[in-house]
VOPAGU-2260 file (C-alpha; in pm, 1 decimal, decimal comma):
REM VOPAGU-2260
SITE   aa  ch    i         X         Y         Z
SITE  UNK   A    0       0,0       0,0       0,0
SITE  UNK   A    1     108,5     370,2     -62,9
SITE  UNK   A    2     124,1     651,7     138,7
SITE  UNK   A    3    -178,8     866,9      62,1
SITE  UNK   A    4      56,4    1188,5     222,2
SITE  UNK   A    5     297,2    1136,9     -62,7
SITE  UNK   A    6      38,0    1063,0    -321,1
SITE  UNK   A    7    -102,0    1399,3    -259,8
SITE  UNK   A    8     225,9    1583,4    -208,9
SITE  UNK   A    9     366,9    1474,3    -564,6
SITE  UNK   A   10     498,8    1767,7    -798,4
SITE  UNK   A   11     738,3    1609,7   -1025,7
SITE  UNK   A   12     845,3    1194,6   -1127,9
SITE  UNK   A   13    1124,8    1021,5    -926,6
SITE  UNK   A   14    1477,1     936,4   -1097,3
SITE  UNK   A   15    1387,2     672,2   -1337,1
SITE  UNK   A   16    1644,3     430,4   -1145,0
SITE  UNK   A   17    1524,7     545,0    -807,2
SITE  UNK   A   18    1147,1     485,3    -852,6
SITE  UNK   A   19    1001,9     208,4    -610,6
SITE  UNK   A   20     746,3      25,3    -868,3
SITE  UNK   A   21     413,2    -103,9    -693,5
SITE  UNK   A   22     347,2    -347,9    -973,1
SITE  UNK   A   23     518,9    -600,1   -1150,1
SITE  UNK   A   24     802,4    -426,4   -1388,2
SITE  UNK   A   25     936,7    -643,3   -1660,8
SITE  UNK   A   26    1304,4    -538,9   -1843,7
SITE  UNK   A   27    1225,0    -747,5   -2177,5
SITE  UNK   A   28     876,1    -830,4   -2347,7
SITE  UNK   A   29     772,2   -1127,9   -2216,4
SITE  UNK   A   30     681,0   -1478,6   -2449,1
SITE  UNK   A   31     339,7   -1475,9   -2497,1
SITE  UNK   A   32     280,9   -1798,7   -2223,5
SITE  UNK   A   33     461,5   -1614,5   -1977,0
SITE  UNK   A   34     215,2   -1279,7   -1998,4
SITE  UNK   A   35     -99,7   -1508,5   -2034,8
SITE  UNK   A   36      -9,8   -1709,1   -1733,1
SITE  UNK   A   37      86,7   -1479,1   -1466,2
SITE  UNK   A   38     -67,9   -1149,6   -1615,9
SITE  UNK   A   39    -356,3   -1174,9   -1857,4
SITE  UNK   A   40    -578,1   -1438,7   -1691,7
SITE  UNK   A   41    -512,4   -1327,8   -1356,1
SITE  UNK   A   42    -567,8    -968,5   -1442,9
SITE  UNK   A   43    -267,8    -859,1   -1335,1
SITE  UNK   A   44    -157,7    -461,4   -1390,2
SITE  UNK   A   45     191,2    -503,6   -1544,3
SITE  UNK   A   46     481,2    -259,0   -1672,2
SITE  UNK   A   47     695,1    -377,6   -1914,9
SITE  UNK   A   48     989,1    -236,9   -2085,8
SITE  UNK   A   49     976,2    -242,4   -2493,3
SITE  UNK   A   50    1254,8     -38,4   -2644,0
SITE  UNK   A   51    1131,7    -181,1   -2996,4
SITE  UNK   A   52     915,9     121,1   -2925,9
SITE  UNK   A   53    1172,5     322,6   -3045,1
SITE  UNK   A   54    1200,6     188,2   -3386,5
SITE  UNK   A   55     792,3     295,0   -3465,2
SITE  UNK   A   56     732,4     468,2   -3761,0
SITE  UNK   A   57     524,0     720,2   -3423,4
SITE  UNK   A   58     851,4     758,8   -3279,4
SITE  UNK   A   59    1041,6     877,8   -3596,1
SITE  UNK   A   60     804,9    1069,3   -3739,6
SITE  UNK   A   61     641,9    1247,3   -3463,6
SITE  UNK   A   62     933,8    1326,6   -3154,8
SITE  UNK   A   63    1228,0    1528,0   -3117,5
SITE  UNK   A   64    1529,8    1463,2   -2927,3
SITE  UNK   A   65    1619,2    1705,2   -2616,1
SITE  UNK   A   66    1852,1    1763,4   -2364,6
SITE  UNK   A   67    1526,7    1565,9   -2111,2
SITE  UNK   A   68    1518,4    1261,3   -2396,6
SITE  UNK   A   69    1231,3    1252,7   -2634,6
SITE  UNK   A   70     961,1    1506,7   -2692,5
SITE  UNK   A   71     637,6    1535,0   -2911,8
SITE  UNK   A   72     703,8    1723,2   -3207,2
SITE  UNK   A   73     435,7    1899,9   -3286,0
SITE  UNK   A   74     531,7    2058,6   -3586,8
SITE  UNK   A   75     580,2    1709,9   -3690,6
SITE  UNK   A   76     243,4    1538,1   -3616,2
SITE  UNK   A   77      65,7    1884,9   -3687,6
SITE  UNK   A   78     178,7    1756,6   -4091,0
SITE  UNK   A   79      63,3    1458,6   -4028,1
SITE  UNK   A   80    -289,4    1502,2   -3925,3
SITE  UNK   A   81    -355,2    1896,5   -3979,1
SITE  UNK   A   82    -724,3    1837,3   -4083,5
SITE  UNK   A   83    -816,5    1586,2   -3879,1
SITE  UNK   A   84   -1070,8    1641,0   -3620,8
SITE  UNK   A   85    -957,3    1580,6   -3285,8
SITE  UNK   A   86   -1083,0    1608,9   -2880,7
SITE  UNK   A   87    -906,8    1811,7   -2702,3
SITE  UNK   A   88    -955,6    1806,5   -2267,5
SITE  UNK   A   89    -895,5    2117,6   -2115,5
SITE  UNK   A   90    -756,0    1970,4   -1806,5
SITE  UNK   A   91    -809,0    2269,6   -1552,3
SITE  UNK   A   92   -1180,5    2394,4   -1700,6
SITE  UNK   A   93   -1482,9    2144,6   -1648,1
SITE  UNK   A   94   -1815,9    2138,3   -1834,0
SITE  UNK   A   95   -2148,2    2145,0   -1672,4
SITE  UNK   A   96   -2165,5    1743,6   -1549,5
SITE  UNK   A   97   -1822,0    1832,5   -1342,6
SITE  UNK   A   98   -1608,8    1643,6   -1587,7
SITE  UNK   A   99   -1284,5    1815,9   -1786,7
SITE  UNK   A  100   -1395,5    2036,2   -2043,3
SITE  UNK   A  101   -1327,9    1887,8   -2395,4
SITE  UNK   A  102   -1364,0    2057,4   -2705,1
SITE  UNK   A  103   -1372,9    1922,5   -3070,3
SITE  UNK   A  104   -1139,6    2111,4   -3327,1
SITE  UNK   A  105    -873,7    2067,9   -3581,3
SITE  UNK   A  106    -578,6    1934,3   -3534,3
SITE  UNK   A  107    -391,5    2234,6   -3653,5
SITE  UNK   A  108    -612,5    2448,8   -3404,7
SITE  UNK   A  109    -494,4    2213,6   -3131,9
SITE  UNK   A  110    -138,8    2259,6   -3238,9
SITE  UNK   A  111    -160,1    2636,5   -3269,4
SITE  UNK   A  112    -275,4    2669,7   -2896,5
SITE  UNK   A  113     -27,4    2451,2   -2795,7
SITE  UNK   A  114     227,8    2626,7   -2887,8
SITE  UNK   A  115      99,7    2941,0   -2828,7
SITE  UNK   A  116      -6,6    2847,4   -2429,1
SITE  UNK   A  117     250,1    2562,6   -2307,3
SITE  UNK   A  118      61,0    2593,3   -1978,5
SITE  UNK   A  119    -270,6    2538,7   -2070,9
SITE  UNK   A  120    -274,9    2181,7   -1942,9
SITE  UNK   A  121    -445,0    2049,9   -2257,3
SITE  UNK   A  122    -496,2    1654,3   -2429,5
SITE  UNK   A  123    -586,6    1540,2   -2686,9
SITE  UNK   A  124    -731,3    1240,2   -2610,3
SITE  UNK   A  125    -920,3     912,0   -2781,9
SITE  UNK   A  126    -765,3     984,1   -3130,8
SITE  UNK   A  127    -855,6     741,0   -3417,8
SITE  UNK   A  128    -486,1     788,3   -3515,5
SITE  UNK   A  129    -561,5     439,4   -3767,3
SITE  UNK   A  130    -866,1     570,7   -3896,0
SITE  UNK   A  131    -703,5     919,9   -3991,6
SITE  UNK   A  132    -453,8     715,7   -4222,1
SITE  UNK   A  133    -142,3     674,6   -3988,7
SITE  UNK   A  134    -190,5     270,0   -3857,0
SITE  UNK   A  135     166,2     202,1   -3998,2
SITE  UNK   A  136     301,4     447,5   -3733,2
SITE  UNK   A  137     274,6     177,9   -3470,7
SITE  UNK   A  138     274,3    -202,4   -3423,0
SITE  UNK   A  139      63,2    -386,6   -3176,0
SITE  UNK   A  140     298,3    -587,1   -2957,7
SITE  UNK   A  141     237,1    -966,5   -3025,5
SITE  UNK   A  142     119,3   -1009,4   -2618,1
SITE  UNK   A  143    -120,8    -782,8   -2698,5
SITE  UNK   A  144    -258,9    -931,1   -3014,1
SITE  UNK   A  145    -530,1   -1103,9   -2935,3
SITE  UNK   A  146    -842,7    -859,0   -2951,0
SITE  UNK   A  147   -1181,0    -925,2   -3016,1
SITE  UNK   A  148   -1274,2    -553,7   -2957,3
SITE  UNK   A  149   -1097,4    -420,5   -3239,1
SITE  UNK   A  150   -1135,0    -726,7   -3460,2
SITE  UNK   A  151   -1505,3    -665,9   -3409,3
SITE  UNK   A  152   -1562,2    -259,5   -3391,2
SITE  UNK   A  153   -1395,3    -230,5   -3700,5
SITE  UNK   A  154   -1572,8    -516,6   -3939,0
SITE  UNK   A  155   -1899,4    -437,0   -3775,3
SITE  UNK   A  156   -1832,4       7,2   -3863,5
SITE  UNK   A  157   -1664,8    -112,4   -4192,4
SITE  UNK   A  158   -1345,4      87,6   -4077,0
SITE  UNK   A  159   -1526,5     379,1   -3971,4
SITE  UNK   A  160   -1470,1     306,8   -3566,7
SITE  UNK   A  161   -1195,5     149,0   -3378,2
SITE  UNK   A  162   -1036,1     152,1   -3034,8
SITE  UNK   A  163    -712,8     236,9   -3139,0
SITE  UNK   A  164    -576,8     574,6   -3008,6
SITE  UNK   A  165    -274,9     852,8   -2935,2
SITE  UNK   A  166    -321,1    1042,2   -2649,8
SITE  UNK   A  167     -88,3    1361,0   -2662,0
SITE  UNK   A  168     -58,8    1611,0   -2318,2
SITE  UNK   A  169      98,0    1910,7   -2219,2
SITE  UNK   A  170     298,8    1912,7   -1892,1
SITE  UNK   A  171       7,3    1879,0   -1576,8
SITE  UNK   A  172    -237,2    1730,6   -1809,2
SITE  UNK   A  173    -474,8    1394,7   -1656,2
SITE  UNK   A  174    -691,0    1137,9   -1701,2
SITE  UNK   A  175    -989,6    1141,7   -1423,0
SITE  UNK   A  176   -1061,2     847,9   -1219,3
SITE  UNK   A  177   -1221,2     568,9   -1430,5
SITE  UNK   A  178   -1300,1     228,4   -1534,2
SITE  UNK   A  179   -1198,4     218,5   -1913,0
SITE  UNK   A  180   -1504,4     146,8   -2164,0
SITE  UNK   A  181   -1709,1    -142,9   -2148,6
SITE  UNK   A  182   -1495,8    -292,0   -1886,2
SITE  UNK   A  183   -1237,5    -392,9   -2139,3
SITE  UNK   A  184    -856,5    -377,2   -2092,2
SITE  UNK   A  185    -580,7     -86,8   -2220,6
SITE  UNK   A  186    -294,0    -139,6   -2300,2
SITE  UNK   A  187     -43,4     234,3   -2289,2
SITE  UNK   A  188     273,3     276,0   -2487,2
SITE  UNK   A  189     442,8     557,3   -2387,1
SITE  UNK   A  190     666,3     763,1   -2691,0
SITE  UNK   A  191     731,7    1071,7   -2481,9
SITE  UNK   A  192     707,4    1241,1   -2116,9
SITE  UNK   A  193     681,4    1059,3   -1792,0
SITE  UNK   A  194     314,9     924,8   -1673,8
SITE  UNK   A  195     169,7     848,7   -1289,8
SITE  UNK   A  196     -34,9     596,7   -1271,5
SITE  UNK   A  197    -271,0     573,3    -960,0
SITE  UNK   A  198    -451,8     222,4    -960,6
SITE  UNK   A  199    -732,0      80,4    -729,9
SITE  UNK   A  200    -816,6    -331,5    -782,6
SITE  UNK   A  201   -1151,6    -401,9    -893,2
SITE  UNK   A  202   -1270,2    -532,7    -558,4
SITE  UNK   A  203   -1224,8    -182,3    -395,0
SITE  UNK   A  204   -1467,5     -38,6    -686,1
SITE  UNK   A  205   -1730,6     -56,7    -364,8
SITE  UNK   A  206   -1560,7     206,4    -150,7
SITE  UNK   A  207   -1562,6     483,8    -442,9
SITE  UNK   A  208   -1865,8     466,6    -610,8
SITE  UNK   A  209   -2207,0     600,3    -553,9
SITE  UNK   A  210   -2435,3     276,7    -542,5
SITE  UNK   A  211   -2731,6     478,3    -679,2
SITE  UNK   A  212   -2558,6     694,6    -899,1
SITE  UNK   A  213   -2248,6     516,3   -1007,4
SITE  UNK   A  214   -2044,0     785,4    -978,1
SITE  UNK   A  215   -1728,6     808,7    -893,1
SITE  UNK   A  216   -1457,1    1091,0    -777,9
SITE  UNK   A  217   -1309,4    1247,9   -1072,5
SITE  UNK   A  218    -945,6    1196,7    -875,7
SITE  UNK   A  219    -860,7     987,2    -533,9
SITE  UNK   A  220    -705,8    1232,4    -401,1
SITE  UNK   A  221    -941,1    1550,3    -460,1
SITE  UNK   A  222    -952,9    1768,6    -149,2
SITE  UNK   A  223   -1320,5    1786,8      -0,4
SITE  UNK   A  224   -1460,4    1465,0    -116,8
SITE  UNK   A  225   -1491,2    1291,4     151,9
SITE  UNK   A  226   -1887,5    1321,1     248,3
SITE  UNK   A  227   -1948,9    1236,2     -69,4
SITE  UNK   A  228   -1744,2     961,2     -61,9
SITE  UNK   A  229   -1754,1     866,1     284,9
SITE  UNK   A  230   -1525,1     525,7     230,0
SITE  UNK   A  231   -1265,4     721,5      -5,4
SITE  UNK   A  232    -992,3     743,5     282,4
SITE  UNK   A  233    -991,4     334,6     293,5
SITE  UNK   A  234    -974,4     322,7     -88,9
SITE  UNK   A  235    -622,6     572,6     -72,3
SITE  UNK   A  236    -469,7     308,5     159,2
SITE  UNK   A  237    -519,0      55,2    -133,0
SITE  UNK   A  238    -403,2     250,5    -426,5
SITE  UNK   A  239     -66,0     172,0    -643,6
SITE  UNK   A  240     142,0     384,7    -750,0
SITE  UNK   A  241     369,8     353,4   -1073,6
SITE  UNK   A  242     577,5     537,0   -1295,2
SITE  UNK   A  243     618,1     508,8   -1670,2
SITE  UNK   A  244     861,9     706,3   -1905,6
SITE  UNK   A  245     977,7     611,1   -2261,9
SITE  UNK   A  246     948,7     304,1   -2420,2
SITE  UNK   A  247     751,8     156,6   -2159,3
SITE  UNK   A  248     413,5     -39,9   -2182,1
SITE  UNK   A  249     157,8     -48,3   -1876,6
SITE  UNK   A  250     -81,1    -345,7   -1921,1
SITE  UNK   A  251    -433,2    -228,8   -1769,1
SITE  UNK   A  252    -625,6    -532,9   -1693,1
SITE  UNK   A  253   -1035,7    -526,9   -1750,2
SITE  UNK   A  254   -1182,0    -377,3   -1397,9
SITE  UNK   A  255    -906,8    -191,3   -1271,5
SITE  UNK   A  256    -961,3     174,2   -1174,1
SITE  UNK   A  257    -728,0     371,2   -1303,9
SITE  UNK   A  258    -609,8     752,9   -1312,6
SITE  UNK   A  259    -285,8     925,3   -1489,2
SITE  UNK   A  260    -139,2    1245,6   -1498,8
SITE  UNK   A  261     130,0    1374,1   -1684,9
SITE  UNK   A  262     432,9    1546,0   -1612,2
SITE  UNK   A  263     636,4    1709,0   -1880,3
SITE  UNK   A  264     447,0    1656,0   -2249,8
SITE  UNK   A  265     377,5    1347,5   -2321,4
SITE  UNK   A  266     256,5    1129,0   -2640,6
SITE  UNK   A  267     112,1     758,0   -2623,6
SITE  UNK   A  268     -58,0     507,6   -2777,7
SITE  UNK   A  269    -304,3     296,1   -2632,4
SITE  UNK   A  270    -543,3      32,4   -2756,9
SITE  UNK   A  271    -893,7     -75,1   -2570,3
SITE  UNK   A  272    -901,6    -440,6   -2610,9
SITE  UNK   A  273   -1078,4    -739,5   -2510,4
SITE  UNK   A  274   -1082,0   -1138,3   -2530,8
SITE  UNK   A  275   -1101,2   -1444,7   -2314,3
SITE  UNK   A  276    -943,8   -1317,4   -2000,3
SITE  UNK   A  277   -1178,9   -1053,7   -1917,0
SITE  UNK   A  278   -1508,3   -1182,5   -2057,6
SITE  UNK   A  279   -1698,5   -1217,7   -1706,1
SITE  UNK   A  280   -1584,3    -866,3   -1598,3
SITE  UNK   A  281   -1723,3    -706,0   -1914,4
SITE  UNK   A  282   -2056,1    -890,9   -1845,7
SITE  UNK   A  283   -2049,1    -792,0   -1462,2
SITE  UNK   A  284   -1962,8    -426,1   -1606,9
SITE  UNK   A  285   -2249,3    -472,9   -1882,3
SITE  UNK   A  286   -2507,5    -570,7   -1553,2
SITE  UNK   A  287   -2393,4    -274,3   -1335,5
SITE  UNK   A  288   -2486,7     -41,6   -1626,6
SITE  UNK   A  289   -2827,8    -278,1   -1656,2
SITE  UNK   A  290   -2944,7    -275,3   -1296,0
SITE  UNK   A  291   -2877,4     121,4   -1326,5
SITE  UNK   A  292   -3099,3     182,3   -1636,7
SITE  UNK   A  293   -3387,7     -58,7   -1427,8
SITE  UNK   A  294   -3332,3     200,1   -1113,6
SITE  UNK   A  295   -3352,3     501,2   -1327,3
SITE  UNK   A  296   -3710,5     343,3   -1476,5
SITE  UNK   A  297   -3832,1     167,8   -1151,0
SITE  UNK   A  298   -4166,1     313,3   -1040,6
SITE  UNK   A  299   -4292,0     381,0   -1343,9
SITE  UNK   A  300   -4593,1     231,7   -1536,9
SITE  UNK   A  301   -4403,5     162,3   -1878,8
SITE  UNK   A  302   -4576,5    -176,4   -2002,2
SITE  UNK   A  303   -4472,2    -527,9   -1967,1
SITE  UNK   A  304   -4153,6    -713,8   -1852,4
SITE  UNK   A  305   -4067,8    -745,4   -2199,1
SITE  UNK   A  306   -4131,7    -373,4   -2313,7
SITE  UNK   A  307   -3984,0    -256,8   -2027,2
SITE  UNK   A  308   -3638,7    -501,7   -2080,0
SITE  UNK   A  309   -3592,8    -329,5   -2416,5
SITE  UNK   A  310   -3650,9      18,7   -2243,2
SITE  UNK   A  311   -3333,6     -66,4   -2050,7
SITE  UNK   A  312   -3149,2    -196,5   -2282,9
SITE  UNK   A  313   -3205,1      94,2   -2526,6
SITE  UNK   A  314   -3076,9     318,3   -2220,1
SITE  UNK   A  315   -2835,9     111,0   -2112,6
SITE  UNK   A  316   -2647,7     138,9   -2538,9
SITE  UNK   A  317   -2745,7     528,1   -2512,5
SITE  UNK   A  318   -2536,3     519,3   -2201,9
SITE  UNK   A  319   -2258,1     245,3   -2200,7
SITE  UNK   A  320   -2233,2     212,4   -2583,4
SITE  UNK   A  321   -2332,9    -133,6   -2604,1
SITE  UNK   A  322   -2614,5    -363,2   -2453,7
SITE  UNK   A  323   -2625,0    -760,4   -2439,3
SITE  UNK   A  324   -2653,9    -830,6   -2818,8
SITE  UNK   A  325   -2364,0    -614,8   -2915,6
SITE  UNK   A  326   -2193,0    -807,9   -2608,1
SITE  UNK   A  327   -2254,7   -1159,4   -2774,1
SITE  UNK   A  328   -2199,6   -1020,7   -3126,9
SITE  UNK   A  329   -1838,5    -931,7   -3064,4
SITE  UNK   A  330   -1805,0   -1292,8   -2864,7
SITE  UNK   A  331   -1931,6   -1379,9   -3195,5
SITE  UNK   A  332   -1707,5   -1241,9   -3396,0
SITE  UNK   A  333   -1441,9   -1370,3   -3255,1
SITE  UNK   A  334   -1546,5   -1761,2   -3325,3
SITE  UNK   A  335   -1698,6   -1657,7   -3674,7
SITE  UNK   A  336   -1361,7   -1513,7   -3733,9
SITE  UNK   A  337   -1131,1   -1774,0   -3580,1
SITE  UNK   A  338   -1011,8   -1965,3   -3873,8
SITE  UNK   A  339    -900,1   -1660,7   -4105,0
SITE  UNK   A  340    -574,3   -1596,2   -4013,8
SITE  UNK   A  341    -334,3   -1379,6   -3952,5
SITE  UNK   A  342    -364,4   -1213,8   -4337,3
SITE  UNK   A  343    -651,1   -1323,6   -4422,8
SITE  UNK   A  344    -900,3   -1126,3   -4592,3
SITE  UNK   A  345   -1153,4    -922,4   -4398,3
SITE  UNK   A  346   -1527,2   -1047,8   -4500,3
SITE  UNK   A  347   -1637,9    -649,2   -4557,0
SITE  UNK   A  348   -1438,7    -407,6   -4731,5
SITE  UNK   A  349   -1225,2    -184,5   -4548,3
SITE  UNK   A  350    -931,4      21,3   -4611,4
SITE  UNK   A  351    -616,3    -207,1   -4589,7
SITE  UNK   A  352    -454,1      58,0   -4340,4
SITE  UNK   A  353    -733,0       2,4   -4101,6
SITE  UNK   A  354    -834,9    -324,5   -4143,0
SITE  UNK   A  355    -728,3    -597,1   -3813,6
SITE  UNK   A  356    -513,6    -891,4   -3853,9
SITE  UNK   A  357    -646,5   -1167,4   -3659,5
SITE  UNK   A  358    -406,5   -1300,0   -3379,7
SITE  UNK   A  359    -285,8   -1664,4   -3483,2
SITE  UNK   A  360    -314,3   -1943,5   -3231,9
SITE  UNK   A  361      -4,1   -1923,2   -3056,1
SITE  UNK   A  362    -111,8   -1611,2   -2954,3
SITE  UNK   A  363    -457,7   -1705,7   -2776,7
SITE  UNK   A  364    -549,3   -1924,0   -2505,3
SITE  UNK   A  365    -617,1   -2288,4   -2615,5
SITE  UNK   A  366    -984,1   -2328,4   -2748,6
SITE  UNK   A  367   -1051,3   -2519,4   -2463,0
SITE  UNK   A  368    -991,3   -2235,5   -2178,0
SITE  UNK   A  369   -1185,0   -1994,1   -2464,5
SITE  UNK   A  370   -1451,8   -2184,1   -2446,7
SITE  UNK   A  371   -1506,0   -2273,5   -2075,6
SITE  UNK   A  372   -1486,3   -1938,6   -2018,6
SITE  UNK   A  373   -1728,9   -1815,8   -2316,7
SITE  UNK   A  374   -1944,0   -2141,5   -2233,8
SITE  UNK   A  375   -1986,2   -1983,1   -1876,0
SITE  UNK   A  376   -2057,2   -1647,9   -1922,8
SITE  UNK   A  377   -2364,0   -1740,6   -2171,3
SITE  UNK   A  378   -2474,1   -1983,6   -1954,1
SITE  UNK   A  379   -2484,6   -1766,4   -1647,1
SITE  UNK   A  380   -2670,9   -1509,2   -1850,7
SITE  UNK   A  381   -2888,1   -1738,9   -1998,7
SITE  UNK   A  382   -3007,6   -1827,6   -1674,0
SITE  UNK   A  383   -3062,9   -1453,9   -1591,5
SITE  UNK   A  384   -3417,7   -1286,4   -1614,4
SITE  UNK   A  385   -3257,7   -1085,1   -1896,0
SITE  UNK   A  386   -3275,8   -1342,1   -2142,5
SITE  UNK   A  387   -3617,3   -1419,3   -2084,9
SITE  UNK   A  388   -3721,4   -1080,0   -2214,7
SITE  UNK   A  389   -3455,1   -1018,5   -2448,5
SITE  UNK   A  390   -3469,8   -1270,2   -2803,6
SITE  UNK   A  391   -3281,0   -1092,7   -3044,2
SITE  UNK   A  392   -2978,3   -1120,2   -2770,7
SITE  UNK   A  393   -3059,3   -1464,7   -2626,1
SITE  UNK   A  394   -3035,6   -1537,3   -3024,3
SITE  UNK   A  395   -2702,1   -1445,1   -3088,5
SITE  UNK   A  396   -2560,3   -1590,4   -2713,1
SITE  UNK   A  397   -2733,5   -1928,7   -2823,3
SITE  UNK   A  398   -2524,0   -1911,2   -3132,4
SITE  UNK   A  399   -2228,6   -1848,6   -2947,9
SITE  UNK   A  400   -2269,9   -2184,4   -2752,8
SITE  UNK   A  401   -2291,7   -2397,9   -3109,0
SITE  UNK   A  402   -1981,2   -2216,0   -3239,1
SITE  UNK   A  403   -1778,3   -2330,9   -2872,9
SITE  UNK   A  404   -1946,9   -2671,5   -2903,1
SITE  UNK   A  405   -1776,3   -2667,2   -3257,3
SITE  UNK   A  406   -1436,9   -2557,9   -3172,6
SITE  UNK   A  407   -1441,2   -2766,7   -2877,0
């Protein structure tokens, strides 16, 4: 456990070889049986060192070299993606729901304020870097391979979506408190700048959220927040700390609460991502956002337990992004898409600099963990009162279970 004094006290990163890691730090990419065994199925936060980072088409195109090591150049990616819309946070403004401000502009705006205000504590965050033409700037490191969230988001949007980002901050920029989308898990590649990572284990999720609400604190260690969040002092006890500077990957397993800030400025990429190992935390994240919707509706007179199911569900995709049958559509996917290989070609056309390359075997857990897993999270929602009301979805999680009786 860390010291919540000296998490709030923080101004500026430790020496790299003086920092006291609260996680797992590896010095080489691991083999892919090593990382699925002690980190991926446990859910286990890791940092790893990758200098292959260095060798991205990201990190010769888009840093510079200074006296501190490497920096974003934003003349550099400013070429690169000029007219490209982009979402920039304003990290020290907030909009009217008490989040970070965010604004949506050209890139070339972006750049022009950031050069013009190098204190204005701004990121750009969530860019579809791949989308905007630029996927051969990076790699996806083989550990990380196997994704059924990407693989699936971009057939199903034809190339149009993805969860496939650079996240680029000025010195003081953050990330608020969260659980990333859909419950999935991130992986973070950092190009540039130093990042500190606050983590909190799924199982604490209880002392920092709002059970009616679901909110939670937009940072652990806000001043004041305490009667709102009566049981936040416990959760600081619990929280780990790391570090991560250049050419460094953090491995964010599905569930963990995470928050960052940056100190100096900073470029990453990051993926959302999702397969075997986190399956029954996406559905317990999907049935959170469920039993919400039904609290936000309870009381009222809005037909039958059929009608009203689809009511939720409807809120609960306005809301979360996704409901049941987009759940078991990307699960889906995943077995639909199984034997096409590595370069095979996609079923829908999309761009070739977009399109996902399917992870090969050796890179996957063996179809018989896949499918006890998949096999029990149907079956556990199949005996849920949600699938009584809910065909179209029961549909498609039926015809999950004859694709795993297949494989197996």
């Amino acid at each position: 456990m860390q010291d919540s004094t000296f998490e709030m006290e923080e101004t500026s990163p430790p020496s790299k070889r003086c920092r006291d890691q609260a996680l797992d730090y590896l010095a080489a990419t691991p083999s892919y049986e090593e990382f699925l065994d002690r980190y991926l199925l446990p859910l286990k936060p890791c940092l790893i060192a990758m200098p292959e980072l260095s060798l991205w088409g990201a990190s010769q195109r888009w840093l510079k070299q200074t006296d501190d090591g490497p920096s974003p150049d934003i003349d550099g990616l400013e070429r690169a993606f000029r007219d490209s819309q982009v979402d920039v946070a304003f990290c020290e403004e907030t909009d009217e729901y008490g989040g970070q401000r965010r604004d949506r502009m050209l890139f070339s705006e972006f750049a022009t304020i950031w050069r013009e205000n190098p204190n204005a504590k701004l990121y750009l965050k969530d860019f579809h870097f791949c989308i905007a033409g630029q996927s051969a700037a990076h790699q996806t490191p083989e550990i990380f391979a196997d994704d059924w969230l990407n693989s699936y988001s971009i057939s199903k949007s034809r190339g149009a979506d993805d969860f496939r980002f650079v996240y680029l901050g000025q010195d003081g920029s953050n990330t608020n408190f969260h659980r990333d989308v859909y419950g999935s898990h991130s992986w973070s590649c950092s190009l540039a700048g130093t990042k500190r990572w606050r983590f909190l284990a799924p199982e604490f999720m209880h002392l920092v959220r709002d059970e009616t609400t679901g909110d939670m604190p937009a940072g652990l260690f806000l001043p004041g927040i305490e009667s709102q969040y009566p049981r936040i002092t416990n959760a600081r006890e619990r929280v780990l700390t790391i570090w991560q500077y250049p050419g460094e990957a953090v491995f964010v397993p599905s569930g963990w609460l995470h928050e960052v800030k940056n100190f100096g400025e900073t470029l990453s990429v990051n993926h959302n991502w999702a397969n075997t190992a986190c399956l029954h935390r996406m559905a317990g994240a999907l049935q959170d956002e469920v039993r919400l919707g039904q609290s936000a509706l309870d009381g009222f007179n809005l037909g039958s337990p059929e009608e009203v199911a689809i009511l939720v569900q409807d809120l609960t995709v306005r809301n979360f992004g996704w409901g049941w049958k987009e759940f078991f559509e990307m699960i889906k996917w995943r077995y639909t898409s199984r034997d096409r290989g590595r370069n095979a070609i996609p079923r829908v056309p999309i761009k070739q600099e977009v399109a996902w390359e399917e992870a090969p075997d050796d890179l996957r857990p063996s179809p018989k963990v896949e499918g006890q897993i998949v096999s029990q999270v149907i079956q556990d929602w199949l005996g849920s009162n949600d699938s009584k009301y809910l065909p179209q979805a029961k549909a498609v999680a039926e015809d999950v279970l004859k694709h795993v009786q297949g494989v197996d």
